[in-house]
N, C-alpha and C positions, 0 to 999 in steps of 0.2 A: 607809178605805184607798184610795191613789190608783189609779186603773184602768193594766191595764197600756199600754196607749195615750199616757195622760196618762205614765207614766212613760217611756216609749217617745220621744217629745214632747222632753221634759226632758232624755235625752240626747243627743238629736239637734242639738237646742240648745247644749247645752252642745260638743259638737264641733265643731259650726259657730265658736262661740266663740271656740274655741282656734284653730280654722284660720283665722280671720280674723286675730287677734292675729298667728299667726307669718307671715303673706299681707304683712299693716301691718309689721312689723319689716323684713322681705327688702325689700318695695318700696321701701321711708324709707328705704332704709342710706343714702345719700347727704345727709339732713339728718339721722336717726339718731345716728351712728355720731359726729360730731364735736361734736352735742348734749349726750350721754350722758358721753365724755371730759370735753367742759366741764364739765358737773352734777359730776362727779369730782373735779379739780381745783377748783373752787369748794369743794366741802366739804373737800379737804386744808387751801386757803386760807380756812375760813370763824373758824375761834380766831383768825389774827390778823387776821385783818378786823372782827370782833369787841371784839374787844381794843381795836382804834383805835378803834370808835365810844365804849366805854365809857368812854373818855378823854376825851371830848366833840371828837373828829376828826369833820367833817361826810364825806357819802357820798361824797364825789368826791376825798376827801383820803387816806378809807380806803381805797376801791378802788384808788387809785393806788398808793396801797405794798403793797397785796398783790401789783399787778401788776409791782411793781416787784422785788419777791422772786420772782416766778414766774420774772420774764424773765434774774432775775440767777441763779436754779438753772440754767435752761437755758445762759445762757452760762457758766457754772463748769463744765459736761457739757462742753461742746465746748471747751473750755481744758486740759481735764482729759485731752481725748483728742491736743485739741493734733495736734504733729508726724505722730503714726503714723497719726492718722484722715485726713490728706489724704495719704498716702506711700500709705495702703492703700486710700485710692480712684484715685490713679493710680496703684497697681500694680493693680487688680482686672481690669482686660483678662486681664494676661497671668496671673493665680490661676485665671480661670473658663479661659484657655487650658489651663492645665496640670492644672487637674480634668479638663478634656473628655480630655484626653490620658490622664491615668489609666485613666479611665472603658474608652475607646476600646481601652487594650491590652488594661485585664481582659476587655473585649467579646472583642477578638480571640483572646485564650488561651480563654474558656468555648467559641469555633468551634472550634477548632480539637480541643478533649476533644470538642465532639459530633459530631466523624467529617468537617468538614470538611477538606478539605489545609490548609495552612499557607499555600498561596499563597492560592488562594482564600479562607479569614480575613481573609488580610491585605489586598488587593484590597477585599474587602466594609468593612476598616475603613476605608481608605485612601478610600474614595468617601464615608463617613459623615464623614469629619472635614472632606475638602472640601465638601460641602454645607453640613456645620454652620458650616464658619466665613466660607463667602458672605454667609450668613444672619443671623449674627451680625453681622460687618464693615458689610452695608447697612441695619441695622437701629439698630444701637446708639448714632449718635447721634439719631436722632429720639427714639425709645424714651429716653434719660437726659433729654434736653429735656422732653419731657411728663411724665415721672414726676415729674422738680425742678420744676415747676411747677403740676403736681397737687398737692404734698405743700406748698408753699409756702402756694397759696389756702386749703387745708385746716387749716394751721395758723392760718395769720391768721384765718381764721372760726371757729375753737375760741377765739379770743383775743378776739375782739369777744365768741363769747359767753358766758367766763368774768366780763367785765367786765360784761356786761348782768344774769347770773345773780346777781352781789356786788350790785349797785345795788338789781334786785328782787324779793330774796331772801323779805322782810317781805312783800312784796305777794303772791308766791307765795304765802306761808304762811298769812296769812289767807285769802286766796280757797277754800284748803283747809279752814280750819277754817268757814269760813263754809257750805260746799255740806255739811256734817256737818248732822247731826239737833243740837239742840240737849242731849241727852239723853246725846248722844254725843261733847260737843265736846272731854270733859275726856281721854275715851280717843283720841281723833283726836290730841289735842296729844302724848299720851304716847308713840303712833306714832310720829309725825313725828321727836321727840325722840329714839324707839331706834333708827330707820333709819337718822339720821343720823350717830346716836354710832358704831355698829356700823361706817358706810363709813369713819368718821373714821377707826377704831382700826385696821381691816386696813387702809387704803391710807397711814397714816403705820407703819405696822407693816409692811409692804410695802418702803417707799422704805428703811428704815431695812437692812433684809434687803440689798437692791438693794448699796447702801453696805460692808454687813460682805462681802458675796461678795466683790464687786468688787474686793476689796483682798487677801482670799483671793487668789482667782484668779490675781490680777496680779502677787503673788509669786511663786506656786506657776509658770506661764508663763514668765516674768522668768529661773528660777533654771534653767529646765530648755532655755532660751534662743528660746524658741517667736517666732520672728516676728509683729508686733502685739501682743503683748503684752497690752498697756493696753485693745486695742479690742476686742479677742477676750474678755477681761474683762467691760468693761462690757457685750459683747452678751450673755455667757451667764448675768452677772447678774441682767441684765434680762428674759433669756427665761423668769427661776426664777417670774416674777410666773405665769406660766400654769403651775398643778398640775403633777406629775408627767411631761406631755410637755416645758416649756417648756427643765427642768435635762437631757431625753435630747437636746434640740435641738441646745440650747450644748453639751455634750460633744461630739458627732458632732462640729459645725464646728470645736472645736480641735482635734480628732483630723484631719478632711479639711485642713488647713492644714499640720498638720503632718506628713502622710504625701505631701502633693504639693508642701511646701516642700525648699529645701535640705537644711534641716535633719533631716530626718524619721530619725533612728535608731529603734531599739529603746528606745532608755532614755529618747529626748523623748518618745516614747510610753507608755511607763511611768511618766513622771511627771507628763504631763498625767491620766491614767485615776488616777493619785494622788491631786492635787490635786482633781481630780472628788469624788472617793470621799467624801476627807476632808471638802470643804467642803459636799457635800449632808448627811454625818453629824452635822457639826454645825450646819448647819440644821436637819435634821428631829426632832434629841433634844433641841438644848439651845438655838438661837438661837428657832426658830419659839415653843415653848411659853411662853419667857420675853418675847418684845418681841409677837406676835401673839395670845396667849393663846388662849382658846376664844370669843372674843366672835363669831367667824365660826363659827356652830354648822352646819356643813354636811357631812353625810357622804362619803367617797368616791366612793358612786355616782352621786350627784348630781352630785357635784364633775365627776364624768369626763363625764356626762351633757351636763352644763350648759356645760364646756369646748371639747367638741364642737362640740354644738347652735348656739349662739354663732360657734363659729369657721366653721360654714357659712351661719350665716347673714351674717356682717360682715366675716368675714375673719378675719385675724391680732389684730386691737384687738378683736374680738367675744371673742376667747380671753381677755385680756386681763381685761375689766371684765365676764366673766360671772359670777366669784365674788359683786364686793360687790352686783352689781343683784339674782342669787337670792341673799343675806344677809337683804336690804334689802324682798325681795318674801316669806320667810319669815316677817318681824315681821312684818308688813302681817299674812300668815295666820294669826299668832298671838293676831290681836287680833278677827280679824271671825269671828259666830259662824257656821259651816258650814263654814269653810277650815281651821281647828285641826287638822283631822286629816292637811290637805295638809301645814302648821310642822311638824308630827312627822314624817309623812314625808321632809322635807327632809334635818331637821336629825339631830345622831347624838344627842340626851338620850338 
C-alpha cells in the first residue's frame, strides 16, 4: 500500500500537470488557436483529400483541390452574404451609434426611478454620450485597420497550415504510431482512427446545421422585414456552433437590431423570438439527433464546462472547437488504462 506521502507526491504532480497544460494552452493561444482551427478544417477536408489520393492524384494535386474547395466554401459565404454584408458594415457606425443611444436613455430613465432629477440624468447622460463618442470617432479608424489586418495574417497562416497539415498528414501519423509500445500499436491506430472519425462527423454535422439555420432564419427575418436579413442569419447560425450560449447570442443580436432599427415594432419582435423558437426546436428534437447523432458523446456539464474554459482561455474560436478537441480527448481516455474513468466522466453513456 502506497505511503501517504507517496500518495501525496502523486497528486501534487498531477496538479502541477494540469496547471502547466492550461499555463502552455493560455500562453500558445497566438500559434494555438489558428493551429487547432487548421487541424479542424484539415479533418473536414481530409475524405476528399483522401479520395484524390486513392485515384492515384500525387500530394500537391490533392491538396490543391481540397484547397480549392475550402477557398471556394469561403467565397460562396461571402457571395451569399453579398450586398447586405458590405451595406451593414457601412452602416455599422451609425447601428453601434443608435445602440449606445438606446443604452444611454434606458441609462438615463433607471437615474431618474433612482431618485435623480430628470435634469441632472439627463446632464449625467448627455456627458457619457459625449465622451463615448470622442472615444469612439478617434479611435475607430486605427482600431478597424489593425483588427482587418490581424484577422487577414491569421487567416493566411491557418491556410498555409491546413495545406502543410494535408501534405503531412501520413508523416504525423506514423510518428504517432511509432513513439507507441509495439504491443500497443494496433490500439494506438484504432485511436487515431476514432478521434478522427468522431471530429469528422460533428464538424460536417456542424456545417450542415450552420446551412439548415441559416436558411430558417433568413426566411423567418426576411418575412418579419428585419434589416440584414441574410447577415444577421448567417451570424446567429453560426454562433449555434457553440452549445447552448452561442443560439442566446444570435437571438439577443436580432432582437438589439431590431429594437434600435426603424423597423423595431411589437410584431418584428414577435417574430423574430418566433423564428428563434421554432428553429432551435427543430434543431434540438429533430435536425441535431438526425445529421449529428450521438457520435459526440459528451454531457451537458462538460459541454458547458469545456465551452467556458475554452472561451477564456482563446476567446470566441476557443468556444468554438472546445466540443470536438474534448470528443477527441475523451477517446484518447477511453482507450489508455487509468483515464477510463475520466471517458465516463466526460461522456453521458
Amino acid at each position: 500500500m502506497a505511503a501517504p506521502t507517496d500518495l501525496l507526491k502523486k497528486s501534487l504532480y498531477k496538479i502541477l500537470l494540469v496547471l502547466s497544460v492550461f499555463t502552455l494552452l493560455y500562453l500558445g493561444k497566438a500559434l494555438l488557436v489558428p493551429l487547432v482551427v487548421a487541424a479542424l478544417l484539415a479533418l473536414i477536408l481530409n475524405p476528399l483529400h483522401q479520395w484524390a489520393l486513392d485515384r492515384g492524384w500525387n500530394y500537391t494535386a490533392a491538396t490543391s483541390m481540397a484547397m480549392f474547395v475550402l477557398l471556394l466554401f469561403f467565397a460562396g459565404l461571402f457571395v451569399a452574404v453579398g450586398t447586405q454584408g458590405a451595406r451593414f458594415i457601412e452602416d455599422l457606425p451609425q447601428i453601434k451609434e443608435r445602440v449606445m443611444n438606446k443604452y444611454y436613455d434606458l441609462k438615463g430613465d433607471v437615474l431618474s426611478i433612482g431618485g435623480n432629477s430628470s435634469q441632472e440624468g439627463e446632464k449625467k447622460v448627455s456627458d457619457d454620450k459625449n465622451q463615448s463618442t470622442d472615444i469612439i470617432t478617434s479611435s475607430r479608424a486605427m482600431d478597424a485597420m489593425t483588427k482587418t489586418l490581424g484577422i487577414l495574417g491569421t487567416f493566411a497562416l491557418m491556410l498555409v497550415y491546413v495545406v502543410l497539415l494535408l501534405s503531412q498528414k501520413e508523416r504525423l501519423r506514423e510518428f504517432v504510431l511509432r513513439r507507441a509500445p509495439d504491443e500497443q500499436r494496433g490500439l494506438t491506430h484504432q485511436t487515431l482512427n476514432e478521434s478522427r472519425d468522431v471530429a469528422q462527423k460533428y464538424l460536417r454535422g456542424r456545417l450542415i446545421l450552420i446551412a439548415i439555420l441559416t436558411v430558417l432564419y433568413s426566411i423567418g427575418f426576411m418575412i418579419v422585414g428585419l434589416d440584414y436579413a441574410i447577415v444577421i442569419a448567417v451570424l446567429a447560425a453560426t454562433l449555434s456552433i457553440i452549445p447552448y450560449i452561442g443560439n442566446i447570442i444570435g437571438g439577443l443580436i436580432a432582437l438589439a437590431l431590431s429594437l434600435t432599427g426603424d423597423g423595431g415594432s411589437s410584431t418584428q419582435v414577435i417574430g423574430i423570438i418566433v423564428t428563434i423558437s421554432v428553429a432551435q426546436t427543430l434543431e434540438s428534437y429533430i435536425l441535431t439527433p438526425l445529421i449529428v447523432g450521438k457520435e459526440v458523446s459528451i454531457n451537458p456539464l462538460t459541454t458547458i464546462i469545456a465551452v467556458v474554459g475554452f472561451n477564456i482561455l482563446w476567446g470566441p474560436v476557443g468556444a468554438i472547437v472546445a466540443i470536438p478537441i474534448i470528443a477527441m480527448f475523451r477517446i484518447v481516455c477511453s482507450h489508455v488504462d487509468g483515464l477510463r474513468d475520466y471517458a465516463y466522466l466526460l461522456g453521458d453513456d
